[in-house]
Every structure is written in structure tokens, then in C-alpha cells.
N, C-alpha and C positions, 0 to 999 in steps of 0.2 A: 573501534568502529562506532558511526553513531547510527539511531536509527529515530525513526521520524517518523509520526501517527496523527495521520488528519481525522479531524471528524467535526461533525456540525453542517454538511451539507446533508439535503433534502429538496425539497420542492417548495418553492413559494409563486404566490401570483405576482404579474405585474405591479411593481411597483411596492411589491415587499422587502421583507429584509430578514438576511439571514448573518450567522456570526458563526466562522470559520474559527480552528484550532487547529496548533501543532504541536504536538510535545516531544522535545527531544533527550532522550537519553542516552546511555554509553559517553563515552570517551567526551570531554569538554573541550571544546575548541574557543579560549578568547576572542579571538580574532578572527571574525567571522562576518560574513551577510547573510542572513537568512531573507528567504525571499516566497510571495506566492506565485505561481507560475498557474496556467492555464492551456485544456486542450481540446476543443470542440471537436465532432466528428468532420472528418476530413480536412483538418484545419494542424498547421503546425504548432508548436507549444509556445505559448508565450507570456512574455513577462505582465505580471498585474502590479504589482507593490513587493519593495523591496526596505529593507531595511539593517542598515549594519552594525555592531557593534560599537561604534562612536552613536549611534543613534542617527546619524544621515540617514533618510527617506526618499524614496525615487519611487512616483507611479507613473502608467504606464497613459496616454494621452485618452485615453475612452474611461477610463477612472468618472473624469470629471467630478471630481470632491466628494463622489459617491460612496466611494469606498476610503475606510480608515485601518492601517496596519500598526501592528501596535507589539508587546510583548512585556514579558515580566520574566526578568532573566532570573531570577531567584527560582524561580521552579521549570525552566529551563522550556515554557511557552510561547509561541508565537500565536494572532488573533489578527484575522481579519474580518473587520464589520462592513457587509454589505448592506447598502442602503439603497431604493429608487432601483430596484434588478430590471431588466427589461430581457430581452427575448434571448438578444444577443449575448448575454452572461452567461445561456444555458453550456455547463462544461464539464468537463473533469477539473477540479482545481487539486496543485498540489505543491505542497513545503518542499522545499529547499533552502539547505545548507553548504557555506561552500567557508573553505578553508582563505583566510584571503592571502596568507603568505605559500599555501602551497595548492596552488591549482586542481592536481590529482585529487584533489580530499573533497568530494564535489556529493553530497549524498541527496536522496529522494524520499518521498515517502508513496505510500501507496495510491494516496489519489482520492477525495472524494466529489462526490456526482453532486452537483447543481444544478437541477431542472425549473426553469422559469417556465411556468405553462399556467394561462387562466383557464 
């Protein structure tokens, strides 16, 4: 199994910046995308920045260069640097790992709270 530990959300004002983590341990999976995903109240979960083990990057179009995703596989991290937050950011963000040769092997982490409020 792998499991997966966010941290570095909090609160910042408009137009702050905060720096997101994930650290994954258990079971190593090469071939992977690890990705950050997002959940606002009432709002479905979605994708922010993803990134895969070839190093291909995909954000998601409200990004806007704002945000940079990043990782250091030697200690088995993911990082995402939010920059210029605004209102709309405010969420649950959370890590994900997904297998890319088998589907089923899709894991999550707990989530942590991003609050943009001046």
C-alpha cells in the first residue's frame, strides 16, 4: 500500500502564498502520476497540477502560472507552490497517486484546508 501526507495548508490573505506537501511512503510505485487535486464546499473535486513520472506536467486552466508543482523523488515528495491565492482557491487540497499501468492502485491522502480570507 502507499500512503500519502499533506501538509503546509493554512490561511493566507489575498494575494499570498502558501507551499503545499506530500510525502509518500509504503510500497514504490515507478510509474506513476502524482497529482494535486482540490475540493471546495459544495463543489466537486478537481484537478489543480499534475505531474508524472516522466516529468510531464499538466495544470489545470485557473492555475494561470500561479501555481508551480514540483517533487523530489529521492525522498519520495511532492510540492506545490501557490502564489497570487485569491478567494477562489479557498479548499480542501489533496495528493494523489495513481498507478499508471494499473488503474485500481489509485490512492489519496487526507486533505489539507486552504483558507484565502483577508
Amino acid at each position: 500500500q502507499v500512503q500519502l501526507v499533506e501538509s503546509g495548508g493554512g490561511a493566507a490573505p489575498p494575494g499570498g502564498s502558501l507551499r503545499l506537501s506530500c510525502v509518500s511512503t509504503g510500497r514504490q510505485i515507478n510509474m506513476n502520476i502524482m497529482g494535486w487535486y482540490r475540493q471546495a464546499p459544495g463543489k466537486t473535486r478537481e484537478m489543480v497540477a499534475t505531474i508524472r513520472s516522466d516529468g510531464e506536467i499538466k495544470y489545470a486552466d485557473f492555475v494561470k502560472a500561479r501555481f508551480t508543482i514540483s517533487k523530489d523523488s529521492a525522498h519520495g515528495t511532492m510540492f506545490l507552490q501557490m502564489n497570487n491565492l485569491n478567494h477562489d482557491d479557498t479548499a480542501v487540497y489533496y495528493c494523489n497517486l495513481r498507478n499508471l499501468w494499473a488503474a485500481s492502485e489509485n490512492f489519496w491522502g487526507q486533505g489539507t484546508q486552504v483558507t484565502v480570507s483577508s
